[in-house]
N, C-alpha and C positions, 0 to 999 in steps of 0.2 A: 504493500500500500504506500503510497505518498500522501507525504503532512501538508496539506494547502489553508491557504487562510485567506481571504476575502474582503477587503477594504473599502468601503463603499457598500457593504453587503444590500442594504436596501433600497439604493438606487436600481435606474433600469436595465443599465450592465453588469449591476449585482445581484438581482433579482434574477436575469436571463444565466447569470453563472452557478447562482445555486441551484436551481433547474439541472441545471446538467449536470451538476455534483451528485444533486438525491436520485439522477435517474444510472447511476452506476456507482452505489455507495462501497461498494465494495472493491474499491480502486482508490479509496480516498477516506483519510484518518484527517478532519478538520480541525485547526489549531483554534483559529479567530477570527468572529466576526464582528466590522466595526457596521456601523452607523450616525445616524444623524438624532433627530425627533422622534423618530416612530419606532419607538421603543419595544411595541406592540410585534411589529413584524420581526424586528430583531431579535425580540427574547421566539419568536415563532419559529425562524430561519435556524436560530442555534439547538432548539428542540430536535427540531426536524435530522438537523447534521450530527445531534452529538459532538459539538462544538465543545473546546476545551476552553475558552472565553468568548464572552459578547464583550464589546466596548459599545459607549456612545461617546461621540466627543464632547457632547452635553452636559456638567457635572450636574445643573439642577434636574436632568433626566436619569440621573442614579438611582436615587430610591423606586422609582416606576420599573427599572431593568431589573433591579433586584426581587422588586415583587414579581414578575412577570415570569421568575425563572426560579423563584422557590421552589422547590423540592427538586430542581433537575440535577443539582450537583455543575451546574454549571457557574464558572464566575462569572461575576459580573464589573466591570470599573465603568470611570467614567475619565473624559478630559484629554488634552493633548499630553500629556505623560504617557499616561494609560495607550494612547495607541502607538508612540514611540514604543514602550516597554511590547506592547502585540508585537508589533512588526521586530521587533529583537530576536523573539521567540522563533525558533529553529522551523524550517518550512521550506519544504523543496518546491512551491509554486506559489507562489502568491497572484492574486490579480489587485491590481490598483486603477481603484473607480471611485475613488474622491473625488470629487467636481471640483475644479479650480485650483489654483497655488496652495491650497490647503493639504492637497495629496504626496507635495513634494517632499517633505521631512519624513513621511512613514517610508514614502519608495525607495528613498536612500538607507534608512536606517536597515530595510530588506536587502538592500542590495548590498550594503557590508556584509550580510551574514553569509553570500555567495549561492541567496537563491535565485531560481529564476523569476524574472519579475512580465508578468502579463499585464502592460502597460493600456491603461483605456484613460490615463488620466496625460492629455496633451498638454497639458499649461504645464507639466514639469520641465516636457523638453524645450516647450517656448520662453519658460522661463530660466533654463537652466540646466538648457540640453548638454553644455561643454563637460560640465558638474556629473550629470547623472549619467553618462556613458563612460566618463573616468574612473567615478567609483566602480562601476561594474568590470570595468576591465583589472581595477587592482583588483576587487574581492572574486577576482573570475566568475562572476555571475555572469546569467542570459538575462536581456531586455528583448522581451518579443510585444510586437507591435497589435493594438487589439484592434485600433479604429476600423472599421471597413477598408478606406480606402490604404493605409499603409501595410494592412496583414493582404492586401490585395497586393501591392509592390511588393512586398515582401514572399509573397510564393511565385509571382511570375518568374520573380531571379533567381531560383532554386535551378541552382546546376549552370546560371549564369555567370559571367567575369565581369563584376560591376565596371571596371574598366571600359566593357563596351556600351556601355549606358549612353544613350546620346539625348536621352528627354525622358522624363516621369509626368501621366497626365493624371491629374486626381479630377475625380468630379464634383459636382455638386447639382442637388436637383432643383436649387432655387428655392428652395421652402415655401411658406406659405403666399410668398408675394410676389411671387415670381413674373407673376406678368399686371400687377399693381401697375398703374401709373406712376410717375414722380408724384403730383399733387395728389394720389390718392393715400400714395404711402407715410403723407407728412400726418396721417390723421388717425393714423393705425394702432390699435389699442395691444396691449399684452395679450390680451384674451384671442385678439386673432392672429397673434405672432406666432402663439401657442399652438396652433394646428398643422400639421406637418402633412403635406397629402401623403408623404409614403411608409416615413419611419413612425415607428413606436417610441419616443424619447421622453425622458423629460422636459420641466419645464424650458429651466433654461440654454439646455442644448441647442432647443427646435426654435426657441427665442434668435438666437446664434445662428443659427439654418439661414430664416429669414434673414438676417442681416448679411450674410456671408463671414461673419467674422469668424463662425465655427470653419471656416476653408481657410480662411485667413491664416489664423493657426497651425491649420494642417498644412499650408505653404511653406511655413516655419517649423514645423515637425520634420515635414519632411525632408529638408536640408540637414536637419541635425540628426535626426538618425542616420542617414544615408550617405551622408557624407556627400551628396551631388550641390555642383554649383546651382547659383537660386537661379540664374538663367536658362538652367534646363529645366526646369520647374512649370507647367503650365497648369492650366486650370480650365475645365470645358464643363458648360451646362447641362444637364442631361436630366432632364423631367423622370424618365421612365428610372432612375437609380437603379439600372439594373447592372452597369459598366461600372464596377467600383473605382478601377486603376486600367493605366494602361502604361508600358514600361517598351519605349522606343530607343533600338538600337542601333547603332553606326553604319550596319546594310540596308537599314530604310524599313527592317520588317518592327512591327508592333505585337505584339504581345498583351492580349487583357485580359482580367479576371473578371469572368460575369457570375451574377448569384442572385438570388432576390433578396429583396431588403431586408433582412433577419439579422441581427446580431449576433444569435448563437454561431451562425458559421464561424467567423472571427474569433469568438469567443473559446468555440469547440477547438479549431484549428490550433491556438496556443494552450489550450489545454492539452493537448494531446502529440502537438511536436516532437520531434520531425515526422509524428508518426500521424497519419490519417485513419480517421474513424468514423463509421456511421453518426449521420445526425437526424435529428429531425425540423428539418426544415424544409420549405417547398421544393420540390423540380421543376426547374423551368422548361416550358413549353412554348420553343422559340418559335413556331410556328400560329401560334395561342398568339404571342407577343406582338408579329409580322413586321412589326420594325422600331426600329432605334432613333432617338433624333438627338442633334446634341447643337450648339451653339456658342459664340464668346461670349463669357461673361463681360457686361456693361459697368464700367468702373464705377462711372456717373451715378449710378442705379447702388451699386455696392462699391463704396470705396475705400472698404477696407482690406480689399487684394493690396491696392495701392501702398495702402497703410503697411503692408506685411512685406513689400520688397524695398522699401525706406527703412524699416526694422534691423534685414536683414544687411542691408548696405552697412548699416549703423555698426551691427554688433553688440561687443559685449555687453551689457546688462540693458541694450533696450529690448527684449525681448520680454524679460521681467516686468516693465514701464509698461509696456503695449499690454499685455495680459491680466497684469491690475487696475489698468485704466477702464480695459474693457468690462475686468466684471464690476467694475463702481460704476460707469456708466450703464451697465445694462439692470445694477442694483435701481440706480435711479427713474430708469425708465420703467421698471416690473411697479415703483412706488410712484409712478405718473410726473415726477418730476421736469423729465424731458419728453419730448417727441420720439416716434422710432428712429428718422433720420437723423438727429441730434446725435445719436449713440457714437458712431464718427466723427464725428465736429468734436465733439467732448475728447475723443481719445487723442485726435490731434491735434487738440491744445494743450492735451497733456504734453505730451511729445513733443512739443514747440518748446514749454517751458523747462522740459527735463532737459534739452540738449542744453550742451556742453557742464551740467553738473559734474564736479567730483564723483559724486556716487557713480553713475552712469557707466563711469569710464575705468570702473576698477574693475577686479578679478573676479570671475563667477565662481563665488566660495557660496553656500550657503548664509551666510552671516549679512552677505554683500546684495546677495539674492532679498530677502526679505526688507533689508536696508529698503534698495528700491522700489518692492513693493509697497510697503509704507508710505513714501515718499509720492508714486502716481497715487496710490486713494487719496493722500492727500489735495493733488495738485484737481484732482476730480472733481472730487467734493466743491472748492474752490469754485471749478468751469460752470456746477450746474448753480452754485448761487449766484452766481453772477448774471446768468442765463436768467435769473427767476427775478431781477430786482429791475 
C-alpha cells in the first residue's frame, strides 16, 4: 500500500481525488486530510479513508472537527502549524489542492520529505516556481502536474526530447463570457462568472475561467515547470474543452491530448504514474463530437495573457505580485467592490507600483515569496479604495 495525504481534501480536486482513493482502498493507507470551513465533509472524507488526521486550517473550526470525529480515533488539529506538521508526516503521494498562495508552504514542506507531490495548486509555481522545483530536486522528490492542461503537456512528451519542443499550446474555453460583449461584461455579477458551460469547479477557479487569468497563470506555470521559453508558449480558444494541450515540435508535427472535461483523468493519471489505469470517466465519441473549433484569444477582451508575459519578462518575485494581486482583486470583486473588468486594471496597478521595489527584485526564498505577497494585497486593497472614492 502507499501513505497519501490530501491537501485541499474538500475542495473540487479534492473531493474528485478522494473518489478515486475510496474507489481502490486497498492501494492506499491515508495519512491526512486538510481543509477549509466545512468541517462536516472533512470529518466525512476522513471517516470514509480511515485517515490518520483531519486538519482545518481554521483554528475556530477545531472544536466542530473534533466533535464531528468522536469516536473515530481519528485526530483532529486545526491552523497553519497543524498542516505544516501534516505535510511533514511521511507520505509517498501527496496531492496539493489548496486554492491560492496558501498551498505553497505545505507543498514545500512535502517536498523536503522527498515525496511525490500531485501539484493542482498553480499559484505555487506562479508564485514561486524557481523555489519549488529546487527543493524537489535537492529532496529528490517528483512534482507531477495535475491541471488539465499541463498533465496534458506532460504525457504528450513521454518518450519525447524536450529539446525538440518548438511551441506548447494550452487552451482555454473562454468560460462563462466568452462571447459577452465588452459593455456587456462591464456589468457582470459573480453569480454569472460562477457558471462554467463545461467544467465542474469551484467558485473561484471558474471566477478565473471567465476572466482568463486562470490561463494567465497557466502561461506562467507553464514556463516554470517546463522549463520552455515564454515565447513558445501560446494560448488558443477552444469552447468544446475537449483539446487540453497541444505540444508542437521542430518537424512541424503536433501532438495533442484530447479527453473530456473530467478532472479525474489528470487527477487518476498522477495518481497512478508512470503507470496507467482504468478510470471512470467518459469516452469520447468523436464522431458524436463532429468537430472542433478553436480561435485567438482577444487581449482586449482578457488582458490578463498580457499581464502574464510582462510577469514573465519581469521575473523574479513578480510572479508572486501578479498572483496576490489577483486573488485580492478577484476577493474584491466576489465582495462587489469592483466590476469584472476592473479585476485587471487592479492587478496592473499593482504591478505599476511594485516595479522597481526592493522586495521584487530579491531571491525566491520563501520568506521573500510571502514578503511580496503581502506587499501586492496591500498595494490592492489600496487600487480598489481609491476606485470606490
Amino acid at each position: 500500500m502507499r501513505r497519501a495525504s490530501v491537501f485541499g481534501a474538500t475542495g473540487s480536486i479534492g473531493c474528485n481525488t478522494v473518489e478515486l482513493i475510496a474507489a481502490s482502498p486497498e492501494e492506499w493507507d491515508v495519512v491526512a486530510l486538510t481543509g477549509g470551513h466545512n468541517v462536516a465533509l472533512l470529518a466525512e472524507q476522513a471517516r470514509r479513508l480511515h485517515a490518520e488526521l483531519a486538519v482545518t486550517a481554521h483554528a475556530e473550526c477545531l472544536a466542530d472537527l473534533r466533535e464531528a470525529l468522536a469516536g473515530s480515533g481519528i485526530e483532529a488539529a486545526a491552523g497553519q502549524a497543524a498542516l505544516l506538521e501534516a505535510a511533514e508526516r511521511q507520505a509517498d503521494w501527496i496531492m496539493s489542492a489548496i486554492v491560492g498562495a496558501a498551498g505553497l508552504a505545505p507543498g514545500l514542506k512535502a517536498l523536503e520529505q522527498g515525496s511525490t507531490l500531485a501539484l493542482a495548486n498553480k499559484e505555487s509555481l506562479v508564485a514561486a516556481g524557481p523555489l519549488l522545483m529546487r527543493t524537489a530536486r535537492q529532496a529528490g522528490a517528483t512534482v507531477l502536474p495535475v491541471d488539465s492542461e499541463h498533465s496534458a503537456v506532460f504525457q504528450a512528451l513521454v518518450g519525447e526530447d524536450l529539446e525538440q519542443v518548438e511551441r506548447i499550446v494550452i487552451t482555454a474555453s473562454g468560460g462563462a463570457f466568452r462571447d459577452w460583449s465588452l459593455e456587456r461584461l462591464a456589468a457582470a455579477t459573480p453569480e454569472e462568472a460562477a457558471c462554467h458551460p463545461n467544467w465542474d469547479m469551484g467558485q473561484r477557479i471558474t471566477i478565473d475561467s471567465a476572466s482568463l487569468f486562470n490561463k494567465a497563470l497557466e502561461v506562467i506555470e507553464t514556463r516554470e515547470y517546463f522549463g520552455v521559453a515564454p515565447e513558445s508558449i501560446e494560448v488558443l480558444v477552444h469552447p468544446e474543452s475537449l483539446v487540453h494541450a497541444l505540444v508542437g515540435f521542430v518537424d512541424g508535427g503536433l501532438m495533442a491530448h484530447l479527453g473530456p472535461p473530467d478532472m479525474r483523468h489528470a487527477i487518476g493519471y498522477a495518481m497512478h504514474w508512470p503507470e496507467r489505469r482504468a478510470l471512470p470517466v467518459e469516452r469520447l465519441d468523436l464522431a458524436r463530437v463532429g468537430s472542433l473549433t478553436f480561435r485567438a484569444p482577444d487581449e482586449v477582451r482578457w488582458p490578463a495573457l498580457r499581464l502574464a508575459r510582462e510577469v514573465m519578462a519581469a521575473g523574479a518575485l513578480s510572479g508572486a505580485a501578479f498572483n496576490a494581486a489577483k486573488e485580492a482583486a478577484l476577493d474584491a470583486f466576489l465582495e462587489r467592490r469592483i466590476g469584472f473588468a476592473e479585476m485587471a486594471e487592479v492587478v496592473e496597478e499593482v504591478l505599476a507600483r511594485l516595479d522597481g521595489e526592493t522586495a521584487l527584485c530579491a531571491d525566491v526564498t520563501l520568506e521573500h515569496v510571502m514578503e511580496v505577497d503581502h506587499l501586492a494585497r496591500q498595494r490592492a486593497d489600496e487600487a480598489v479604495r481609491e476606485r470606490r472614492t
